[in-house]
Structure formats: structure tokens, C-alpha cells
C-alpha positions as CSV (number, residue, x, y, z in Angstrom):
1,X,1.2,-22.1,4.8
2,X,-1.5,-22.3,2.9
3,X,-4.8,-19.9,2.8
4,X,-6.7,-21.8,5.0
5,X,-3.8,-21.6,8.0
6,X,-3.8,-17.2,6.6
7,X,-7.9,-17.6,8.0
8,X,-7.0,-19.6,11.0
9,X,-4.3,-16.5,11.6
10,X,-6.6,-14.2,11.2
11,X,-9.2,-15.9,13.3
12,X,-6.9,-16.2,16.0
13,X,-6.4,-12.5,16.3
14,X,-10.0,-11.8,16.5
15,X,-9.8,-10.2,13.4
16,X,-11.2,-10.9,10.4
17,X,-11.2,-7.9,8.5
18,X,-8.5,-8.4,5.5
19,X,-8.7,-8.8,2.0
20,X,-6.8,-8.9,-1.5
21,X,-4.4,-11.9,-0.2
22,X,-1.8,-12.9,-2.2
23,X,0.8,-15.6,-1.2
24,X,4.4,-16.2,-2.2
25,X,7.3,-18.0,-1.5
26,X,7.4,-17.7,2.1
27,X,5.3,-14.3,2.3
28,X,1.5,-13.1,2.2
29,X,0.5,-10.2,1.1
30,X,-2.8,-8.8,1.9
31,X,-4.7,-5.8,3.5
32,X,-6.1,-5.0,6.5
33,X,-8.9,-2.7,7.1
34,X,-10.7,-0.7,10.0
35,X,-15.1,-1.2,10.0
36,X,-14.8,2.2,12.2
37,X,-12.8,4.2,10.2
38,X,-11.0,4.8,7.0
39,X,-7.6,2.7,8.0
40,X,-6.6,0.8,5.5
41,X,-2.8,-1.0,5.2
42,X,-1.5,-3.4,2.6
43,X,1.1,-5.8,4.9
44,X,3.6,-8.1,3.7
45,X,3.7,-10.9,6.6
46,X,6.4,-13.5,6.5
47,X,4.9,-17.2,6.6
48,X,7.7,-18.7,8.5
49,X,5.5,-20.0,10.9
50,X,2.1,-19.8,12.6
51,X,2.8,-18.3,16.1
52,X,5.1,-15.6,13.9
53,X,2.4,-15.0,11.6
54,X,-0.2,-14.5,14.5
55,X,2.2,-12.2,16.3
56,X,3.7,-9.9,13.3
57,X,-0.5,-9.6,12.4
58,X,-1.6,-9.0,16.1
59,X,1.3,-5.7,15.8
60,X,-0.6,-4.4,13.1
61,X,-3.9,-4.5,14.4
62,X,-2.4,-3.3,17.6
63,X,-1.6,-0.2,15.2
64,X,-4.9,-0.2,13.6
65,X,-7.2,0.0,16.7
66,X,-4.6,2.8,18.0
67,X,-6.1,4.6,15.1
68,X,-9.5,4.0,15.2
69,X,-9.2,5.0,19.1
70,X,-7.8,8.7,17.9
71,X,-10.2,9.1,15.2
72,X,-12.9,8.4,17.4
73,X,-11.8,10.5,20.1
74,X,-11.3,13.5,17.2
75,X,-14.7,12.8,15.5
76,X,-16.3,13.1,19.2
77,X,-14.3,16.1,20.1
78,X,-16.1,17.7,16.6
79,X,-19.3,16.8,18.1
């Protein structure tokens, strides 16, 4: 895969938030990061193929919305 099919990934997610990408032999590297909140995760995703690449990214932002959700709820409980 080459950066342009990491973009398409990431469009196809709805989620275009990632930066620092680095790829290797059969692996990208890069971080994703929350606009809401201060979630930030450096993910190692294995290039083996498109659908796998959308899915193992869609997991992670699965986990980083999760957080925003409970940081949201906390900072409006503080409120």
C-alpha cells in the first residue's frame, strides 16, 4: 500500500485525524488523535490489505470516541 491507499483508509472511516505516518515492509505506523479531547495513540496497522487496514483502524477509533464520550460526560459532570 502506498500513502495514498493510507488516505483513502482513513477517508473511508470518516476519519481523518492522523498524523506522523511512517510505512514499512508490510506495516504503517502513525498516530491518531481526538479534536475533542487530549487522546492521542501512536498505532502500528498491518498493510496486508485494504478492507483489514479499514477494519483494524475503525477498532481504534471505535476506542478513541469511547474516550472522548467519558471525557465529555466527566468535563459536563464538573460543570
Amino acid at each position: 500500500m502506498t500513502l495514498i491507499d493510507v488516505k483513502e483508509v482513513f477517508n473511508t472511516c470518516e476519519y481523518p485525524f492522523y498524523k506522523e505516518v511512517m510505512l514499512n515492509s508490510g506495516t504503517m505506523t502513525c498516530t491518531i488523535y481526538s479534536t475533542h479531547s487530549d487522546f492521542k495513540k501512536q498505532i502500528n496497522i498491518p498493510l496486508l490489505n485494504f478492507d483489514q487496514a479499514v477494519h483494524y483502524i475503525s477498532l481504534n477509533i471505535i476506542q478513541l470516541r469511547s474516550y472522548e464520550m467519558i471525557h465529555k460526560e466527566l468535563s459536563e459532570d464538573l460543570d
